[in-house]
C-alpha positions as CSV (number, residue, x, y, z in Angstrom):
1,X,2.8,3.7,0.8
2,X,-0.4,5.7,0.2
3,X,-2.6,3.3,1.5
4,X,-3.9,2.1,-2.3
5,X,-2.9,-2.0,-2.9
6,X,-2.9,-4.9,-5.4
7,X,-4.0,-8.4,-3.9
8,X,-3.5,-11.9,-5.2
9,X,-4.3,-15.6,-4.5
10,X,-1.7,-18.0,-5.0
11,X,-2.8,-21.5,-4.2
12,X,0.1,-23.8,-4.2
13,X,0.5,-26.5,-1.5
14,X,-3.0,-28.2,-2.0
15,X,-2.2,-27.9,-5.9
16,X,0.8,-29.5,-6.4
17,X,-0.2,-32.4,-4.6
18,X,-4.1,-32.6,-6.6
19,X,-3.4,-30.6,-9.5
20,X,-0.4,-30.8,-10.9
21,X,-0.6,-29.5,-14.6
22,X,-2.7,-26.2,-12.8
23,X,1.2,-25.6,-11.0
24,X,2.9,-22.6,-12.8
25,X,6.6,-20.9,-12.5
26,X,7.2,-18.2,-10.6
27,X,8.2,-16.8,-14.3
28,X,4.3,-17.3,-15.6
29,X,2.9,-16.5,-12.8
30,X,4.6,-13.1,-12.9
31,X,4.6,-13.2,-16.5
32,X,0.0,-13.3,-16.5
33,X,-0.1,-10.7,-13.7
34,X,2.1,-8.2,-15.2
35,X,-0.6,-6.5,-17.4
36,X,-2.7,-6.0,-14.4
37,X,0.0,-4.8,-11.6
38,X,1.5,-1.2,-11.5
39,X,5.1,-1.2,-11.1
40,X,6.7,-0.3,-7.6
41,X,2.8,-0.4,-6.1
42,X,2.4,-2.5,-3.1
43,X,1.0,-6.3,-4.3
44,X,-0.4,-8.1,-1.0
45,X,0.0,-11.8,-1.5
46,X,-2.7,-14.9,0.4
47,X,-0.7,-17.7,-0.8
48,X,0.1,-21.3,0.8
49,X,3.6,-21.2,-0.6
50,X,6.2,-21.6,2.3
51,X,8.9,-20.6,0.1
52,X,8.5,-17.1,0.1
53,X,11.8,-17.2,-2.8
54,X,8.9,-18.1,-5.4
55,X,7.7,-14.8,-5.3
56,X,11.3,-13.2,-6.2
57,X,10.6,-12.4,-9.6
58,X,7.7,-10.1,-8.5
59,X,9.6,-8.8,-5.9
60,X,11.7,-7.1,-7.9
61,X,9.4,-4.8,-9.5
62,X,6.5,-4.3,-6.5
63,X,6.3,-3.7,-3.1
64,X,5.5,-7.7,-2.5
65,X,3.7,-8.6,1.0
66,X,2.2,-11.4,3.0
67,X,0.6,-12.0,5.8
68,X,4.0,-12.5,8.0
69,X,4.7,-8.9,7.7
70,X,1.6,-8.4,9.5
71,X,2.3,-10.4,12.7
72,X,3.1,-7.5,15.2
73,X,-0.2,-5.5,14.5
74,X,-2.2,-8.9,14.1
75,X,-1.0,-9.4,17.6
């Protein structure tokens, strides 16, 4: 809301298929980011992930985002 923003990097499609033990939870993956996000700030998320529910567990505590919100001002 004030303009200030958490980003991550979720690679998941390419990994799953090449990297399979590198493939955590949603659980973990919110579970190792939790010491470095602020509750209720907005967390911008680059991901592959076409499953958008993966992300539920963060959801819940920030202001999650992807590119798709983007698509009317990206034109």
């Amino acid at each position: 809301p004030d303009g200030d923003f958490d980003t991550l990097h979720v690679r998941r499609n390419d990994f799953i298929r090449q990297y399979k033990s590198c493939v955590i939870s949603s659980e973990k993956l919110f579970n190792n980011t939790e010491k470095e996000l602020t509750p209720g700030r907005t967390v911008f998320i680059a991901t592959d992930e076409r499953d958008k529910e993966y992300f539920r567990p963060m959801a819940g505590v920030y202001d999650v985002v992807f590119l798709d919100n983007f698509k009317e001002e990206l034109g």
